[in-house]
N, C-alpha and C positions, 0 to 999 in steps of 0.2 A: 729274277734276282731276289733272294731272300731278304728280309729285313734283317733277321737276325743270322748273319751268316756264322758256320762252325769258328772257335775259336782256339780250338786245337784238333793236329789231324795226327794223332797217334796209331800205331801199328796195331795189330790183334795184343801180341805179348803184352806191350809197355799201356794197353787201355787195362788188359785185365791184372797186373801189376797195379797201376793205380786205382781200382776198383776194391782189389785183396786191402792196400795200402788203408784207403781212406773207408772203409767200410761199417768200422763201428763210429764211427764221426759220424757217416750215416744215419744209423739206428738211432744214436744220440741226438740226431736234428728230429729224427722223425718225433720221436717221445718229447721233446722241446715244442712241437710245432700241435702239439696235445698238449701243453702247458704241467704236462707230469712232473712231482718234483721228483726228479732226478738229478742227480749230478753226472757230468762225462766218466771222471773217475765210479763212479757206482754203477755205471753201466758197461764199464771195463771189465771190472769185476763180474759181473753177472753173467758178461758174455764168456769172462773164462770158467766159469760154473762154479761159481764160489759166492755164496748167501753174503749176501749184505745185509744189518741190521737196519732197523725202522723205514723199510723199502717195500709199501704196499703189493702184495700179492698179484693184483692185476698188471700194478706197471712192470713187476719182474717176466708175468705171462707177455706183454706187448714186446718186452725187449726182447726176451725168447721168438716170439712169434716172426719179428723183424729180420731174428739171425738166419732164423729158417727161411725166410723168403731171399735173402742173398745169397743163401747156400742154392738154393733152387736157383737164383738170377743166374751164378757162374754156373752153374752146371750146364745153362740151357743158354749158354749168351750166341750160340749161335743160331736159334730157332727161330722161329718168327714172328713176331709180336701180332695177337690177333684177338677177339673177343675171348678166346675160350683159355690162351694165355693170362690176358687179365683178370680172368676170373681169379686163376688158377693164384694170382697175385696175394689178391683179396681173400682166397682162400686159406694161405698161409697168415696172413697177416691177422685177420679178423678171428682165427678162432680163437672158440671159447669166450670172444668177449662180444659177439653180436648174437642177434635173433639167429640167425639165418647167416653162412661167409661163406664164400665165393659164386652166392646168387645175385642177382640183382632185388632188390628191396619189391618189396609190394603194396606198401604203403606210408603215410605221409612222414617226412622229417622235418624237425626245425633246426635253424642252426640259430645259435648265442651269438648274442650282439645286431643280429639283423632282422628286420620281416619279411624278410625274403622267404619263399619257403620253397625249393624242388619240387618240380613235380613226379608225382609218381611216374618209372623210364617203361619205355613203353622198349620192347628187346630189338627189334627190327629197325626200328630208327635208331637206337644207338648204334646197334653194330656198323649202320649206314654210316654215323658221325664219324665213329673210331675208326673207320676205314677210308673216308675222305682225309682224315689229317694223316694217318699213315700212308698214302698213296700218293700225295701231292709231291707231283715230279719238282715241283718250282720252289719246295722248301728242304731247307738243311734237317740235318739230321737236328740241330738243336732247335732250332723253329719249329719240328717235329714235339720235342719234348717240352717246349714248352705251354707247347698249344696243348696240347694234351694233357698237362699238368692241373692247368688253367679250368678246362671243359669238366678233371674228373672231379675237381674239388667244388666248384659251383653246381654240378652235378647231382654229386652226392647219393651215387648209383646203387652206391653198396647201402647194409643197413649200418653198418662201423668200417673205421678205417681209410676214409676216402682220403683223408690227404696222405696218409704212410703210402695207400697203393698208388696214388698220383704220380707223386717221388719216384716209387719202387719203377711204374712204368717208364717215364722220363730216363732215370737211370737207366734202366732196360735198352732206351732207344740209344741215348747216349754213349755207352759201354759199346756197344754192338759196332759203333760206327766210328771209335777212338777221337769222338768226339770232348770227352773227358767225363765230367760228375756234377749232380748237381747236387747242392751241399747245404744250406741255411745256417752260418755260425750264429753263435750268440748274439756278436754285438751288433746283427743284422735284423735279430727276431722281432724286436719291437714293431720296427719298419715293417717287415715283410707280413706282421699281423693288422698294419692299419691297411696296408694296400688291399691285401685281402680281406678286408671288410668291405672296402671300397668298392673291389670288385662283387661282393657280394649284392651290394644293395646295387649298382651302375650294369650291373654282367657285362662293363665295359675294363678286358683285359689289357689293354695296353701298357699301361703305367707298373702293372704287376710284372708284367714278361719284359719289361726295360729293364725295370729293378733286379731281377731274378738273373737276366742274363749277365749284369753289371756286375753284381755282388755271387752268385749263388753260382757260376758255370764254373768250377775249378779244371784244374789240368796238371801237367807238372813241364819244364822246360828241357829242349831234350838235346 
């Protein structure tokens, strides 16, 4: 029996309707969840390819890079999620703005705010990880997502981009199985940035994936 069990069980059509629907709210959480200043309405814009003024050059490259990884998501929502998929995630997401995107890093990161530090991933044991949360018969498709979300942001696999491609997987899982989207509004972000510190220094996810699944699992009513 899952903990978190699915909380919408939508059709092929009406998941990828609501996926098309909510998609630049997406991009906009991810650039949020990067503390980018951005605004929703300037990433509207950006997404329809129209320059926005005093709107730093990298964060216009992230929201580009974001649109292209959703484009890639629909295209490919029936495939299968797997190591070389989630590269392929990171790959859109991170370029141009890491060492190295859609590899796994090679050496040390920090992450701000914590002393936590990942360890350099070693390729065979993760694939092993990513493949025990993907394959676990006894969990929903959303307990799927958010375990994963969890693993890739503590992580910290790629050399940039780990929590956009977190997201992007998650949603990948979530979409595929019209389980609905996972989303971070604003007036959630604060919260959802202490948790995940919390989780950062405890690498105890619980209290993240309650909140996440409480606040962050959207759907639509049918």
């Amino acid at each position: 029996m899952p903990k978190f069990k699915d909380k919408f069980h939508l059709t092929s059509e009406q998941s990828l309707f609501l996926a098309k629907k909510k998609w630049d709210e997406n991009v906009y959480c991810g650039m949020r969840m990067e503390s980018r200043a951005v605004t929703f309405p300037q990433t509207q814009t950006i997404l329809n390819g129209v320059n926005v003024p005093n709107v730093r050059l990298d964060d216009i490259q992230a929201i580009l890079n974001m649109r292209d990884a959703w484009k890639f998501l629909l295209a490919t929502i029936s495939e299968t999620v797997n190591f070389e998929y989630w590269c392929k995630l990171n790959e859109y997401i991170a370029r141009n703005e890491a060492l190295e995107w859609g590899k796994l890093r090679t050496g040390m990161v920090g992450i701000s705010g914590t002393d936590y530090e990942p360890p350099v991933p070693e390729k065979e044991k993760i694939v092993e990880e990513l493949e025990a949360i993907l394959s676990d018969r006894d969990s929903s498709a959303t307990e799927k997502a958010l375990e994963v979300f969890a693993w890739g942001t503590r992580g910290q696999f790629f050399w940039d981009g780990n929590k956009r491609t977190s997201l992007m997987l998650a949603n990948k899982i979530l979409v595929s199985a019209g389980a609905g989207i996972m989303t971070i509004t604003d007036c959630h972000m604060e919260q959802f940035n202490t948790l995940l510190l919390d989780y950062y220094n405890t690498g105890n996810a619980e209290a993240l994936k309650q909140f996440l699944y409480e606040n962050a699992i959207l759907g639509m009513k049918i």
